[in-house]
N, C-alpha and C positions, 0 to 999 in steps of 0.2 A: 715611781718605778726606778729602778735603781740598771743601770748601763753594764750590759756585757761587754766585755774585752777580749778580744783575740787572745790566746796566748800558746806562742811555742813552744816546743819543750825541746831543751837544750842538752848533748850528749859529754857525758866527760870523755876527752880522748888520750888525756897525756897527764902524768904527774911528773913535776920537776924535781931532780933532788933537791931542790932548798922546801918541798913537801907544796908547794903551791902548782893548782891543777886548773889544764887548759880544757876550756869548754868547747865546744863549737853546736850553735844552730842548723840543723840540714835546711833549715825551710827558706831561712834569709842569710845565711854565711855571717850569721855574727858568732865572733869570737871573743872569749875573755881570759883572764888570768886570773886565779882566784886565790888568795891567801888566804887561809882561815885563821879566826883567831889562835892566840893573843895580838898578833899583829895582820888586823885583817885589812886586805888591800882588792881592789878591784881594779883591773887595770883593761879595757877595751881596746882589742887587736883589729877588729872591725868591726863599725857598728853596724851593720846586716839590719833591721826593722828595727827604728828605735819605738816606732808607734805601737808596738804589741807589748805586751808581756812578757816575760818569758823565764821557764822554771825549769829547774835541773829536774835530770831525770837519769835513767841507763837503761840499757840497751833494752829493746820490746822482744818479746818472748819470741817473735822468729825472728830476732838476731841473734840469741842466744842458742836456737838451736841449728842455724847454719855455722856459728860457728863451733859447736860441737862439733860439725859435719867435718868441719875441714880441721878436728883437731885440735881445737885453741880453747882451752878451759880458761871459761871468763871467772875470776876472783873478785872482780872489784866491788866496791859499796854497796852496788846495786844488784849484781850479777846473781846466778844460780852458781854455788860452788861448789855443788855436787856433781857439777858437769863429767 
């Protein structure tokens, strides 16, 4: 029998200009810094639930459309750009 794992799903909320993007978990307040490659780095701003999992993701489809509501066309990776 093979073990389920808890896992969060982690929101991007920032990209730095040096192109590396800040994560944040809503469920346990963990945060990261993400460089992707060629020079990829991981850098943990707080470690919120180290016991779960936890995989990127963006925004669920009524965050996409409150922020329609109030305006804000989301662009990113994950987003609806058609907003």
């Amino acid at each position: 029998m093979r073990e389920t794992r808890e896992t969060h799903e982690m929101r991007l909320v920032a990209t730095e200009p040096s192109g590396a993007e800040e994560w944040f978990c809503p469920m346990c307040q963990r945060r990261i810094l993400m460089q992707w490659p060629p020079h990829y780095e991981v850098v943990v701003l707080e470690r919120g639930d180290d016991t779960v999992a936890h995989a990127g993701g963006g925004p669920a489809p009524e965050d996409l459309r409150w922020l329609r509501e109030i305006g804000i066309k989301w662009d990113g990776y994950y987003g609806d750009s058609a907003a």
